[in-house]
C-alpha positions in Angstrom: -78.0 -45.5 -11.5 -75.6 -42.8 -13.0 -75.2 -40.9 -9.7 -73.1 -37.7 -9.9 -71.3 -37.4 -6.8 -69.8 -34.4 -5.3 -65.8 -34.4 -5.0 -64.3 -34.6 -1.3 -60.6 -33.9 -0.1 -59.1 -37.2 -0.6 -59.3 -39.4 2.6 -61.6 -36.7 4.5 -65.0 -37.6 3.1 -65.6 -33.8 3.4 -67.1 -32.1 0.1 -64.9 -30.2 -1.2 -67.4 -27.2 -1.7 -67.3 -27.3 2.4 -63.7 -27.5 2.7 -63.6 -24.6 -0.1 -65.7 -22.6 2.4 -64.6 -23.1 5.8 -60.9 -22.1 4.2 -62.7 -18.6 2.7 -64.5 -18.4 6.9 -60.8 -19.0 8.4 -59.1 -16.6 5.6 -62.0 -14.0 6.2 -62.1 -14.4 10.5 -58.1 -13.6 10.3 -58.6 -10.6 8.3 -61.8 -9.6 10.7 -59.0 -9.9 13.9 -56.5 -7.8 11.9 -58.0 -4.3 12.4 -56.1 -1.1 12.4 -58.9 0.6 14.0 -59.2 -1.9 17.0 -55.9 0.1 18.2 -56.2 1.7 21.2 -53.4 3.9 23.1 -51.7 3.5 20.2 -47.9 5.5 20.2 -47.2 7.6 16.8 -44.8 4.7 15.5 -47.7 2.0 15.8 -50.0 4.5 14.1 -47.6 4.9 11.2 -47.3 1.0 10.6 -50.8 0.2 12.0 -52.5 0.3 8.5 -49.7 -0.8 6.2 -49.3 -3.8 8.7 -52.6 -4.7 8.5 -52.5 -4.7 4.5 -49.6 -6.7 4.4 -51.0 -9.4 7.2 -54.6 -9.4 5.4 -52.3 -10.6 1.8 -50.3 -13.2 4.0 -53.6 -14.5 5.4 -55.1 -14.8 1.3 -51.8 -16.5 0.5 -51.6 -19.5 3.5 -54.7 -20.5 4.5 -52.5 -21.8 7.4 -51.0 -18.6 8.4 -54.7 -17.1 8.5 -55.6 -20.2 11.3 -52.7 -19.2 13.3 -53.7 -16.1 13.0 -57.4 -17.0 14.0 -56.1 -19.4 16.2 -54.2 -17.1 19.4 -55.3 -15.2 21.9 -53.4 -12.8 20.6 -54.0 -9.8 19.5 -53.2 -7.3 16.3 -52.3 -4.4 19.3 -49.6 -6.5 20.9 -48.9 -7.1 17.4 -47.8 -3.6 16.6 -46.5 -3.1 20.1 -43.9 -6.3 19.2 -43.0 -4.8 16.5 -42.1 -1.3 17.7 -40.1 -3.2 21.1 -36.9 -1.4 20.8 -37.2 0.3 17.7 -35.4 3.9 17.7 -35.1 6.0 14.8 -36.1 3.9 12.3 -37.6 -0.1 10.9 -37.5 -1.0 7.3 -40.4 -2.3 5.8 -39.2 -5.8 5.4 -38.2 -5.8 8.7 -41.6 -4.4 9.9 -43.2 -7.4 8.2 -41.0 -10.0 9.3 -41.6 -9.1 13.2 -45.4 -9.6 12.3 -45.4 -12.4 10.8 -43.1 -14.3 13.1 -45.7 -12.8 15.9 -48.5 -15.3 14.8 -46.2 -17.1 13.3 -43.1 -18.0 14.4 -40.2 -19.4 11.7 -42.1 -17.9 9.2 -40.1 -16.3 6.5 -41.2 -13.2 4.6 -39.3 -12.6 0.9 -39.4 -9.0 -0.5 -39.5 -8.9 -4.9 -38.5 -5.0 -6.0 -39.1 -4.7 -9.8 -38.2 -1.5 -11.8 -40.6 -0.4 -14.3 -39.9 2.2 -16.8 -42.6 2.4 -18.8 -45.9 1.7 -18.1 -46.1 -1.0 -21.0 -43.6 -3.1 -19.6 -45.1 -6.0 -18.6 -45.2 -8.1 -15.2 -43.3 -11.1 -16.0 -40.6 -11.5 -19.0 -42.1 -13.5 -21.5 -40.4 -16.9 -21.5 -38.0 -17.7 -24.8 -40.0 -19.4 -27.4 -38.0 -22.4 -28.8 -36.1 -22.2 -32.0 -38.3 -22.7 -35.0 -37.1 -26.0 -36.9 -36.9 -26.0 -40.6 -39.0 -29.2 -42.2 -37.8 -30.5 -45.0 -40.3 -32.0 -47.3 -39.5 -33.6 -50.8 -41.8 -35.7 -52.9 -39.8 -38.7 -52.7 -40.2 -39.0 -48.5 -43.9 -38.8 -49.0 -44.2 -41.4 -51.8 -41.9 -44.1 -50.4 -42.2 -46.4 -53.3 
């Protein structure tokens, strides 16, 4: 009577094997609906950020699995995406800026953060290794291990 049972999201009775897979369908049907080459009419600004938009959106969606269902979600789609974006714009959009309008598009009060690391050498590494603590000195004498 030792059954092994498979492990489910708490309170959902779902496996979780499923629920592993149906996020991977969701993450993978949002990336499918961000296409660059779905563009059509497309002016020589939403060229220029078509592909770099869609790289960026495709990361978002493999971050939040909930940012992939919005995006999977709308009727929207990724050319009224790019022509959001470009409403208005000029001479110029910074990349962070670029992203932000995107997001917010399927997304709206969603928040995009920018991390700009220099690197001067290639054997820098990614993350500072974290201070290891202060060796302490043990003190051992014969007489605190024999305590007659």
């Amino acid at each position: 009577m030792n059954e092994i049972k498979e492990k489910s999201a708490v309170g959902s009775g779902i496996p979780a094997t499923d629920i592993e897979k149906t996020s991977t369908e969701i993450i993978n049907h949002a990336i499918e609906k961000i296409n660059p080459k779905s563009i059509k009419n497309a002016n020589r600004y939403m060229e220029v950020v078509a592909e770099p938009v869609a790289k960026a959106l495709h990361g978002f969606c493999r971050q939040s699995e909930e940012f992939a269902r919005a995006i999977v979600e709308t009727d929207r789609t990724f050319q009224e995406c790019l022509e959001t974006i470009m409403k208005e714009v000029r001479d110029a959009l910074s990349d962070i800026d670029t992203y932000q309008r995107a997001v917010e598009f399927y997304f709206p009060g969603a928040k995009v953060e920018f991390k700009m690391t220099i690197r001067m050498s290639e054997w820098e590494t990614e993350e500072p290794e974290p201070e290891k603590p202060a060796k302490k000195n043990i003190d051992l004498s014969l007489d605190s291990l024999l305590d007659w």
